[in-house]
C-alpha positions as a Markdown table, in Angstrom:
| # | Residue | x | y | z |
|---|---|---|---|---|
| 1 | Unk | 1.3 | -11.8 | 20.1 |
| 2 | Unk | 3.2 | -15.1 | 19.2 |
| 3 | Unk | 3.5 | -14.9 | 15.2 |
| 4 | Unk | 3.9 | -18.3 | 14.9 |
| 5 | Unk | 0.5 | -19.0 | 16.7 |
| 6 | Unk | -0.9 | -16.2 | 15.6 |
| 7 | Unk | -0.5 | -17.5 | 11.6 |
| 8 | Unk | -1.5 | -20.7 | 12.5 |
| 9 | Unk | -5.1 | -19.6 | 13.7 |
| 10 | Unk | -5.3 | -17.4 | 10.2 |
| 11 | Unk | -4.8 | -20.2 | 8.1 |
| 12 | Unk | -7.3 | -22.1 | 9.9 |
| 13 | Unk | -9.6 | -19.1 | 9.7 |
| 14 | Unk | -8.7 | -18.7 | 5.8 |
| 15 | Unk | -9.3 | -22.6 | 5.1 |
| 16 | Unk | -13.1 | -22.6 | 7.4 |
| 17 | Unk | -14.0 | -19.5 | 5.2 |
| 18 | Unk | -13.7 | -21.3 | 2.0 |
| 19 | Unk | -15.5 | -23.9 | 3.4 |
| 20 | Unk | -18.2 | -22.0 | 4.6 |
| 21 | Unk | -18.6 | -18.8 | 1.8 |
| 22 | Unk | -19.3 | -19.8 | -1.6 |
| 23 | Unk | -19.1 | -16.5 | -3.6 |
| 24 | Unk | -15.4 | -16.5 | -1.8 |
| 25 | Unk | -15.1 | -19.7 | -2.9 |
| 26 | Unk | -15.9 | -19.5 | -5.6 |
| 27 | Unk | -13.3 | -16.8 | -6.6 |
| 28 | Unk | -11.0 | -18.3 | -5.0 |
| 29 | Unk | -10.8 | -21.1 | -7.4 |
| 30 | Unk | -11.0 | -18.6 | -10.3 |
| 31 | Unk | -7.6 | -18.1 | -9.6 |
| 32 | Unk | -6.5 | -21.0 | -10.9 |
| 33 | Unk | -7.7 | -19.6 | -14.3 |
| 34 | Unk | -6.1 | -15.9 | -14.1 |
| 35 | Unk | -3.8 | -15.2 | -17.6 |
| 36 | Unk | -0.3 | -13.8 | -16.5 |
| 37 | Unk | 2.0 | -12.1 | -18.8 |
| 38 | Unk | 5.8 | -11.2 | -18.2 |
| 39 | Unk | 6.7 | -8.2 | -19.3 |
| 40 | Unk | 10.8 | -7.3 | -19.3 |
| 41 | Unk | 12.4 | -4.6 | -18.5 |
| 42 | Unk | 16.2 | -5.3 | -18.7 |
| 43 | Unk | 17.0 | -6.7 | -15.5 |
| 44 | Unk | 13.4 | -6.8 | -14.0 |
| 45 | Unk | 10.4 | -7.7 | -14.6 |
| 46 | Unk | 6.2 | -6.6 | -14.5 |
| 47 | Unk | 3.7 | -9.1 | -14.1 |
| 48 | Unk | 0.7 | -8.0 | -15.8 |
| 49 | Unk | -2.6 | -10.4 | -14.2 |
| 50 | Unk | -5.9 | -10.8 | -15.9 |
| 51 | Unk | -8.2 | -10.7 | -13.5 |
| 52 | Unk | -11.8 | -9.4 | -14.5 |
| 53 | Unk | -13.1 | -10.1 | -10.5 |
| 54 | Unk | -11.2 | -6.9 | -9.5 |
| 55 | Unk | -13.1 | -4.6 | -12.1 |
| 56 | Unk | -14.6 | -3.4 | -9.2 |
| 57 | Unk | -12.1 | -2.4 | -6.8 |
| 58 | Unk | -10.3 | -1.0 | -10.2 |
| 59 | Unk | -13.2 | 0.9 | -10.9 |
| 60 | Unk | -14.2 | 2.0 | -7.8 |
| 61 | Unk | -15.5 | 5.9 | -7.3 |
| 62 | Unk | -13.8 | 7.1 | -4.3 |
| 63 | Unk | -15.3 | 10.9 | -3.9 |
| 64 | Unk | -16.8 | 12.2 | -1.3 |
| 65 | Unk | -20.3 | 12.1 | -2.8 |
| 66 | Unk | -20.2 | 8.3 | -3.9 |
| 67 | Unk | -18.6 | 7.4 | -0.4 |
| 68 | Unk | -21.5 | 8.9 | 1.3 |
| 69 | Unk | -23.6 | 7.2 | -0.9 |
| 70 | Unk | -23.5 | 3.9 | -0.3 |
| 71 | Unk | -23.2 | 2.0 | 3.0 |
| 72 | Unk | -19.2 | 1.2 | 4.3 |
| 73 | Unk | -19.1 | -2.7 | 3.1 |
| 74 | Unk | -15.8 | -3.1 | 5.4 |
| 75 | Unk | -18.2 | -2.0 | 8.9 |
| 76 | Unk | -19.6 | -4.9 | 10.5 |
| 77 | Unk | -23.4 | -4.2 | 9.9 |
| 78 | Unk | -23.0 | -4.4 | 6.4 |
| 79 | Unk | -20.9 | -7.0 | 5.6 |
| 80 | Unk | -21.9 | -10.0 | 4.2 |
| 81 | Unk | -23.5 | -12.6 | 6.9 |
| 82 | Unk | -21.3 | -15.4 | 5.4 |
| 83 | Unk | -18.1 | -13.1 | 5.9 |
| 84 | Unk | -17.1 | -13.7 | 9.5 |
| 85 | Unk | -13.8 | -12.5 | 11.1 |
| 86 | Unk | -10.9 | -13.1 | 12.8 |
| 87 | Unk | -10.0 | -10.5 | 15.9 |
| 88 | Unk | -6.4 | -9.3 | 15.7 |
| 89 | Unk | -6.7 | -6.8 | 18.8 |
| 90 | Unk | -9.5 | -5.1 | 20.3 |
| 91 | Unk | -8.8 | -2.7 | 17.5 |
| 92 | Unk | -8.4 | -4.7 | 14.3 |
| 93 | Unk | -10.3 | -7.7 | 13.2 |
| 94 | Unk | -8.8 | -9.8 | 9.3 |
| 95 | Unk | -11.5 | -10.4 | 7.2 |
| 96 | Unk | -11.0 | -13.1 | 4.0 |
| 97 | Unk | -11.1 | -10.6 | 1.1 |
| 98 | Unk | -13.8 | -12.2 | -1.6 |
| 99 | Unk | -12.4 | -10.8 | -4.6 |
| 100 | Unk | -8.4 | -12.1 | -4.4 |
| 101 | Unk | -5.4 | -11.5 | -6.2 |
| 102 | Unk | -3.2 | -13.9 | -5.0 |
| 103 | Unk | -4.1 | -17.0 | -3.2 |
| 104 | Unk | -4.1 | -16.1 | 0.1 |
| 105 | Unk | -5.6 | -12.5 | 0.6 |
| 106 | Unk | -7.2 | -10.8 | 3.4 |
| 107 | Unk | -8.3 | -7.6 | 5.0 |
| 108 | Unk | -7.6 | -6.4 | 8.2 |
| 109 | Unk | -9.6 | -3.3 | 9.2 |
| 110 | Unk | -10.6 | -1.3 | 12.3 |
| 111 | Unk | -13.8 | -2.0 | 14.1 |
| 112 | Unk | -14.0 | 1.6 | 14.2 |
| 113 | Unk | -15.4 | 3.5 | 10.9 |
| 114 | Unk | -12.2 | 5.9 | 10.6 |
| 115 | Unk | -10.7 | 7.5 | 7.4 |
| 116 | Unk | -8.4 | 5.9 | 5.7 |
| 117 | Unk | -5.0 | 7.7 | 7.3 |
| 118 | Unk | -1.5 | 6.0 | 8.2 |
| 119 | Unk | -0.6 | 8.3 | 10.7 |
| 120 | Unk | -1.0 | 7.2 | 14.5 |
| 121 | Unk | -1.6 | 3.8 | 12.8 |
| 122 | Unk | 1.8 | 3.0 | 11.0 |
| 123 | Unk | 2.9 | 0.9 | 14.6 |
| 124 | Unk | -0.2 | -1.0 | 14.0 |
| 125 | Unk | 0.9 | -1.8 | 10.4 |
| 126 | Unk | 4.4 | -3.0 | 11.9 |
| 127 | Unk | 2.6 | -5.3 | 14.4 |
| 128 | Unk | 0.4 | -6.6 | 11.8 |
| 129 | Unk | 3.7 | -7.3 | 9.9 |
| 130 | Unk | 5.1 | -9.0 | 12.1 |
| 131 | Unk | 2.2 | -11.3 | 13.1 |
| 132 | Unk | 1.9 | -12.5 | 9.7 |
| 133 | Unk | 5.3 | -13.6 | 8.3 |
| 134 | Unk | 4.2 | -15.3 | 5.4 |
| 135 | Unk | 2.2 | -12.2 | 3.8 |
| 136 | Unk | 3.5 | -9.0 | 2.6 |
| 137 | Unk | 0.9 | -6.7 | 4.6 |
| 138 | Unk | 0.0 | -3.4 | 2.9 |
| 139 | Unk | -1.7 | 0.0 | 2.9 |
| 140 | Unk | -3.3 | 2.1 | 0.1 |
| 141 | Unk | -3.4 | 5.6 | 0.6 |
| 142 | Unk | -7.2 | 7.1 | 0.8 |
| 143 | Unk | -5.9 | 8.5 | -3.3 |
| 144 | Unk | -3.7 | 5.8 | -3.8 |
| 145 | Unk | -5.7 | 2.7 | -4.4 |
| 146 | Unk | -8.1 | 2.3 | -1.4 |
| 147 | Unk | -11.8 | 1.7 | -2.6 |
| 148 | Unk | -12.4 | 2.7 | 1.2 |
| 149 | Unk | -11.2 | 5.7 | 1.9 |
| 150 | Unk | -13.4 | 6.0 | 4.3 |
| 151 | Unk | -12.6 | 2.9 | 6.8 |
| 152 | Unk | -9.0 | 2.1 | 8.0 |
| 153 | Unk | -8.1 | -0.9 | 6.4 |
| 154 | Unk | -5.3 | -3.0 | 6.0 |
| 155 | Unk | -4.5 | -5.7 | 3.4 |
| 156 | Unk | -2.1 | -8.7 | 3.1 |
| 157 | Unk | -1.4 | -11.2 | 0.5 |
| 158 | Unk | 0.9 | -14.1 | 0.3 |
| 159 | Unk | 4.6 | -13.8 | -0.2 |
| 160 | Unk | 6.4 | -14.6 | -2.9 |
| 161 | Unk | 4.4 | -13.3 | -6.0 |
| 162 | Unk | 5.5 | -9.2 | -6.5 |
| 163 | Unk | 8.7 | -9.4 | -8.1 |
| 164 | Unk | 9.4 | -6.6 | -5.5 |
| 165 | Unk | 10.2 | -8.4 | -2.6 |
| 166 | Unk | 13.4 | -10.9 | -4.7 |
| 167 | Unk | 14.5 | -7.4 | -6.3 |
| 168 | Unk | 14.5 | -5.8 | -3.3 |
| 169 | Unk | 16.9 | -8.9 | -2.1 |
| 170 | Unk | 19.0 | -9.2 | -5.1 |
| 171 | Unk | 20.1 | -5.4 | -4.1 |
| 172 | Unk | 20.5 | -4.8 | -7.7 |
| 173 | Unk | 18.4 | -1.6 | -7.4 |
| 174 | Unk | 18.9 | 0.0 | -3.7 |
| 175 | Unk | 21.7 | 2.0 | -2.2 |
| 176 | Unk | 21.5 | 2.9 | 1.4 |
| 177 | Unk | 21.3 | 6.8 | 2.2 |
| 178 | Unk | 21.3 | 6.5 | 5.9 |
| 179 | Unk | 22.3 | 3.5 | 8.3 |
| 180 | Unk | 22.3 | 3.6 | 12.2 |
| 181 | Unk | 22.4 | 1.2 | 15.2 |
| 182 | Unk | 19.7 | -1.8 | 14.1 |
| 183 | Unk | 18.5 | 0.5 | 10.5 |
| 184 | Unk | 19.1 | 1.5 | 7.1 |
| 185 | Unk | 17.6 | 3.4 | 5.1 |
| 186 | Unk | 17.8 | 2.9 | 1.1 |
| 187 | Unk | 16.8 | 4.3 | -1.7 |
| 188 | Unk | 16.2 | 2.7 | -5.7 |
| 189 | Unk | 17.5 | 3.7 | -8.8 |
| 190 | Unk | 16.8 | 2.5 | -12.5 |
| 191 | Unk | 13.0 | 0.9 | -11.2 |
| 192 | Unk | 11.0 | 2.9 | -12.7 |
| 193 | Unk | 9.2 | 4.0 | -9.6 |
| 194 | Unk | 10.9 | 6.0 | -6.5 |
| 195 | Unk | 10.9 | 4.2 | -3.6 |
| 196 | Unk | 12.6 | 4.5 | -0.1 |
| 197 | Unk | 12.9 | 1.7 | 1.8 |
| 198 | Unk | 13.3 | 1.3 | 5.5 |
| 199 | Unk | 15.0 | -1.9 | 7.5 |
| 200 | Unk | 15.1 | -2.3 | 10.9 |
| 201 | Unk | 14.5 | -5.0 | 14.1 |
| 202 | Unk | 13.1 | -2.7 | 16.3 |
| 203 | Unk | 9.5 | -1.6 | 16.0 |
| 204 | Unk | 9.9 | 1.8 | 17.8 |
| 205 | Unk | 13.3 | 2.9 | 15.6 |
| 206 | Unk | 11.0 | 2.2 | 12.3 |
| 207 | Unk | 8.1 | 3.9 | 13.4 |
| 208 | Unk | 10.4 | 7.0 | 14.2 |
| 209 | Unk | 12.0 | 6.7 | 11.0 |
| 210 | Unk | 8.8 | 6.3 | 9.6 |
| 211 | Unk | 7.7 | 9.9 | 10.6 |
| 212 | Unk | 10.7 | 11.2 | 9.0 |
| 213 | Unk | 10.0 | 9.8 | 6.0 |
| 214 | Unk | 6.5 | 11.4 | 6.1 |
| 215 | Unk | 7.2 | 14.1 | 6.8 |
| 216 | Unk | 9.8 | 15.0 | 4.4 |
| 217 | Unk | 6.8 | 13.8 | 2.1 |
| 218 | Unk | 4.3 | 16.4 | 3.5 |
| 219 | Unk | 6.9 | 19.3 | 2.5 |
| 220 | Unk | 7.1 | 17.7 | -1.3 |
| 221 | Unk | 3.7 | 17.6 | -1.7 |
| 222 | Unk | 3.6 | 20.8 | -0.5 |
| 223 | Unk | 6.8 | 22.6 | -2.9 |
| 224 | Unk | 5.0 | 20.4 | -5.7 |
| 225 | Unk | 1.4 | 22.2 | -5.1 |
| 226 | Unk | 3.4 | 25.6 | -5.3 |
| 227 | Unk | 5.7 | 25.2 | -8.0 |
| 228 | Unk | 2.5 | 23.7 | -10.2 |
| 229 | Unk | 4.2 | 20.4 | -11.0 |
| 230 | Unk | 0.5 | 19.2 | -11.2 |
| 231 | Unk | 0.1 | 16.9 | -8.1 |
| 232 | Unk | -3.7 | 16.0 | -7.6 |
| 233 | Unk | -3.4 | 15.8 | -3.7 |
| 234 | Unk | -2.5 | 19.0 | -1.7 |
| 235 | Unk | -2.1 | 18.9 | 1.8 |
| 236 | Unk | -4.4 | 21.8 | 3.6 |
| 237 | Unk | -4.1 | 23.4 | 7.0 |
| 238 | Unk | -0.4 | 21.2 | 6.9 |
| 239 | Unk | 1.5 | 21.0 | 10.2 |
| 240 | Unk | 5.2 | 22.3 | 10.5 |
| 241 | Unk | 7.7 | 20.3 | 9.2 |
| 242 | Unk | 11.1 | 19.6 | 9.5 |
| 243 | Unk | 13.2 | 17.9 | 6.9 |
| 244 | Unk | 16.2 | 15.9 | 8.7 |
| 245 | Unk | 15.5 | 12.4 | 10.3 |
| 246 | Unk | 15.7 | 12.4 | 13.9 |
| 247 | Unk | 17.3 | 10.1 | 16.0 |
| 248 | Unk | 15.9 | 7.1 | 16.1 |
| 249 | Unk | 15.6 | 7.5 | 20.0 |
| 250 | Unk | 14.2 | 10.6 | 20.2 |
| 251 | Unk | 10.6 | 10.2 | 20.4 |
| 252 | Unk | 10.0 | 13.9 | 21.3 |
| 253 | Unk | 7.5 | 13.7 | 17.8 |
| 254 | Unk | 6.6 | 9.9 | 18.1 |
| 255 | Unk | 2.6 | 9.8 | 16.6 |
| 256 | Unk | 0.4 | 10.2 | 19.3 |
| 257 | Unk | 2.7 | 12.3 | 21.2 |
| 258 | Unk | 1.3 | 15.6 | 20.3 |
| 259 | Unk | -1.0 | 17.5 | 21.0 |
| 260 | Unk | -5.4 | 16.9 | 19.7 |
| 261 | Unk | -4.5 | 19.8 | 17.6 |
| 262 | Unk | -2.1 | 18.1 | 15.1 |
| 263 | Unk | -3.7 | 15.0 | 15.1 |
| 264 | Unk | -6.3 | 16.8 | 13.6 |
| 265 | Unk | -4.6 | 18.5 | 11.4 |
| 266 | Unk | -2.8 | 14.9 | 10.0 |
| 267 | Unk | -6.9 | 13.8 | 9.7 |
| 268 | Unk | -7.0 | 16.6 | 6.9 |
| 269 | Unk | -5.0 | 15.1 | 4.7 |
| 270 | Unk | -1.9 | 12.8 | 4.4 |
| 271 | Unk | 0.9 | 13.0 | 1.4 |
| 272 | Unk | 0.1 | 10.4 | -1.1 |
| 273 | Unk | 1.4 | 6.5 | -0.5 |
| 274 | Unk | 1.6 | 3.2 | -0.8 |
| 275 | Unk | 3.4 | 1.2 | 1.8 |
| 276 | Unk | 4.7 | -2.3 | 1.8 |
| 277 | Unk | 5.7 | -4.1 | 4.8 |
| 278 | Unk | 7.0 | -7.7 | 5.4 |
| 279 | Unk | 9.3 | -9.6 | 8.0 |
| 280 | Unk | 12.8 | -10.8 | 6.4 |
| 281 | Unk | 14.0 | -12.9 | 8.8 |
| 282 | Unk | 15.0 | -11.0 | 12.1 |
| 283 | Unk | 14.1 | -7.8 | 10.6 |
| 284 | Unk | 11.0 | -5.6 | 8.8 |
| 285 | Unk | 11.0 | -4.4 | 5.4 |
| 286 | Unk | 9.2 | -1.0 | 4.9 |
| 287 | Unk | 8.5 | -0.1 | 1.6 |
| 288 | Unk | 7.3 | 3.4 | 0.9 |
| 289 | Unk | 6.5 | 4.5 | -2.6 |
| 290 | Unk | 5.4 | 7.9 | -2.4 |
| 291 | Unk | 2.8 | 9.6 | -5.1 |
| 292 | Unk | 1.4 | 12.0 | -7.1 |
| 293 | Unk | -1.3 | 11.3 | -8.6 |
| 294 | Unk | -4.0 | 8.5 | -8.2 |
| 295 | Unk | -4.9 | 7.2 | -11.8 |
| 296 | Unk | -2.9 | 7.8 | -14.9 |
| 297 | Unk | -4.3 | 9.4 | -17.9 |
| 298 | Unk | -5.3 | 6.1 | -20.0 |
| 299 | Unk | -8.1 | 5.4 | -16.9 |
| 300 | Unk | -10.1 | 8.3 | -18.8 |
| 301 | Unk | -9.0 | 8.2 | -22.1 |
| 302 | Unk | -11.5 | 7.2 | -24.7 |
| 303 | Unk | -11.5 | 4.2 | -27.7 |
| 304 | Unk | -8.1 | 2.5 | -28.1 |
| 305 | Unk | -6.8 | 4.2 | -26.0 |
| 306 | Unk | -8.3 | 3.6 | -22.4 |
| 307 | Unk | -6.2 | 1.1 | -20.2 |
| 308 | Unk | -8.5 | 0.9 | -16.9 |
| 309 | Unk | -5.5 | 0.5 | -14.7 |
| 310 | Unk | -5.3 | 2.1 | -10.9 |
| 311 | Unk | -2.6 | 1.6 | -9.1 |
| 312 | Unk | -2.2 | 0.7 | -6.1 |
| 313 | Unk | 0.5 | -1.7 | -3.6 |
| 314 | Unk | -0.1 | -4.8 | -5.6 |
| 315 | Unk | 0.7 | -2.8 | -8.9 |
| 316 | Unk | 3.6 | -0.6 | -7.6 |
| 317 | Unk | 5.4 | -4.2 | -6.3 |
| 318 | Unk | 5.3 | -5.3 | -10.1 |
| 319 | Unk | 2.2 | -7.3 | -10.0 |
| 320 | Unk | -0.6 | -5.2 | -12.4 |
| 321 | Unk | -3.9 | -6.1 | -12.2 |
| 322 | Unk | -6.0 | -5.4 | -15.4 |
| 323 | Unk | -9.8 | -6.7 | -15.2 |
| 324 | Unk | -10.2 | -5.6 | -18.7 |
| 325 | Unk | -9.1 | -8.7 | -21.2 |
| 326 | Unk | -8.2 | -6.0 | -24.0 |
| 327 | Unk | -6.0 | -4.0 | -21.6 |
| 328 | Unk | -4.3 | -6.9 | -20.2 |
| 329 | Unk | -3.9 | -8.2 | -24.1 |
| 330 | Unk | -2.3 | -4.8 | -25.6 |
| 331 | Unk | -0.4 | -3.9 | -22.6 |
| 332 | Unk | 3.2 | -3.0 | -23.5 |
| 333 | Unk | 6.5 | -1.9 | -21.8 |
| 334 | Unk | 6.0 | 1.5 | -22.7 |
| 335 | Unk | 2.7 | 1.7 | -21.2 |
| 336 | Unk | 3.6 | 0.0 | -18.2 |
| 337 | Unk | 6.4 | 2.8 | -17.7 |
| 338 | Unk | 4.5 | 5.7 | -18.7 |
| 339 | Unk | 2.2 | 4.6 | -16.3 |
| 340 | Unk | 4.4 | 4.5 | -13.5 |
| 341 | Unk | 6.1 | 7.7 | -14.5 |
| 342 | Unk | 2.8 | 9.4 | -14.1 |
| 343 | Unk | 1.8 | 8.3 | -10.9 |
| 344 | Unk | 4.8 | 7.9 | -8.8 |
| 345 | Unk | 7.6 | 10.8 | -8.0 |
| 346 | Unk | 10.6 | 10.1 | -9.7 |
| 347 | Unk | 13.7 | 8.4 | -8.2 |
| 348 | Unk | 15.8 | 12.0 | -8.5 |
| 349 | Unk | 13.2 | 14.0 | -6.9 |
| 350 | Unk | 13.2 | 11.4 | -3.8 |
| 351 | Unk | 16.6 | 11.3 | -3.6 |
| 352 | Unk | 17.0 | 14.9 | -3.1 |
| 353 | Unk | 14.1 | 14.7 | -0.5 |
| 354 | Unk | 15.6 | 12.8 | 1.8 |
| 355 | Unk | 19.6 | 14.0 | 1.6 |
| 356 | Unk | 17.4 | 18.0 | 1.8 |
């Protein structure tokens, strides 16, 4: 698919959706309104975005018993009549997304009604990615964010706005732990957050890297769940593991490769993420920030000191979205990395993931 083409017939789609969906719209053009505070952290910042339209995504109850209680709103018999959509494949169609954060946001989901799983589906991601070079494309995990859990979906949003993407190019905060013909692999220090980050050209080289990566990731979750460290997701029935990256050109374990047996064994459960992808120029930029737990303690707290904050992509790539005006009034620093601390692992404990 020709990106350049390809784009071109999305913002044409984006634009006749405005035009033609009011409650979109409408929302839309509350964007112009959203308060944004700066918060500094000593050689980055966090945006912090008042935005009370997301209250609902925010807030969204994603256990089994509420997911099988209302209808999927991302299937095509139950979304909105106004909301039409734009085929990507035969597999994936990009839906506008009615309740933005940034100017330009869509959804791209499956015309299937599949969990929520990265596995087998990460290539997709890529070739999403790369058809859209003006949006960072990303994926919430089914506990990390996603008020779907229960349809493969997709998002994207425009470029430019998480102060992710220019730290990631000043290289202030990344140091490569692995390089190779046409990749690297780096990992950051002093953000806050852990995050690995993989770089590459070539589709097939990331997506083996990729495995690596999650793989190592199954085996934390899994030492984590044992040694009690308190992680809300553990991984049952997991597959073996092994904890050095392949080759990039062995594709002996390449998803969809194996056998019905481990497919459905990834379909159990999946380490906690949030992935990032966008195209730099002549390569893709894979962000992975691995997780262990889905909402912090001040989403249940009571009285002062609630802070309904869930984070997810957009959050993690320094843009945090409060739909509470108090919250996004009394936020602080402090809360803002306690917050992270409690929901992401720790740069040490990646960094001894992937050199194990």
């Amino acid at each position: 698919m020709h990106s350049n083409t390809y784009s071109k017939r999305v913002s044409e789609f984006f634009l006749a959706q405005l035009g033609e969906w009011e409650l979109a719209a409408r929302n839309f053009r509350q964007l112009e309104k959203v308060k944004i505070r700066h918060l500094d952290f000593g050689g980055f910042e966090v945006l912090v975005q008042f935005n009370p339209e997301r209250y609902r995504s925010t807030a969204a109850k994603t256990d089994s018993g509420s997911i099988e209680a209302r209808p999927c709103f991302l299937c095509e018999r139950n979304r909105p009549p106004q909301q039409r959509g734009l085929p990507f494949d035969d597999q994936f169609t990009v839906l506008l997304n009615p309740y933005p954060i940034i100017r330009r946001h869509l959804t791209i989901v499956s015309n299937s009604h599949v969990e929520q799983r990265i596995m087998n589906n990460f290539g997709k991601m890529l070739s999403i990615a790369a058809a859209l070079p003006d949006y960072v494309v990303f994926y919430n995990g089914p506990q990390c964010g996603a008020s779907a859990p229960d349809h493969l979906h997709f998002q994207a949003v425009s470029r430019g706005f998480m102060p992710l993407e220019k730290d990631f190019e000043s290289q202030r905060f990344t140091h490569v732990v692995s390089t190779g013909p046409g990749y690297e692999i780096l990992y950051w220090t002093g953000y806050l957050r852990g995050i690995v980050t993989l770089k590459g050209r070539e589709k097939e080289i990331l997506e083996n890297l990729f495995e690596s990566v999650y793989e190592k990731l199954s085996l934390l979750t899994v030492n984590r769940a044992g040694s009690g460290q308190g992680s809300e997701l553990s991984l049952r029935d997991q597959p073996e593991h092994t904890t050095e990256f392949r080759s990039p050109g062995d594709d002996s374990r390449l998803p969809g490769t194996g056998n019905p047996a481990d497919q459905s064994r990834n379909a159990e459960m999946e380490p906690m993420m949030n992935i990032l992808v966008y195209r730099n120029t002549e390569n893709l930029i894979v962000h992975i920030i691995p997780r262990k737990k889905h909402r912090p303690g001040q989403f249940f707290a009571a009285g002062s000191d609630k802070i309904t904050i869930s984070p997810a992509s957009v959050d993690l790539g320094g843009l945090v979205i409060t739909p509470r005006e108090e919250d996004f009034d009394k936020l602080t620093e402090n809360d803002i990395s306690d917050i992270f601390r409690q929901v992401c692992v720790g740069e040490d404990e990646l960094y001894r993931m992937l050199k194990g």
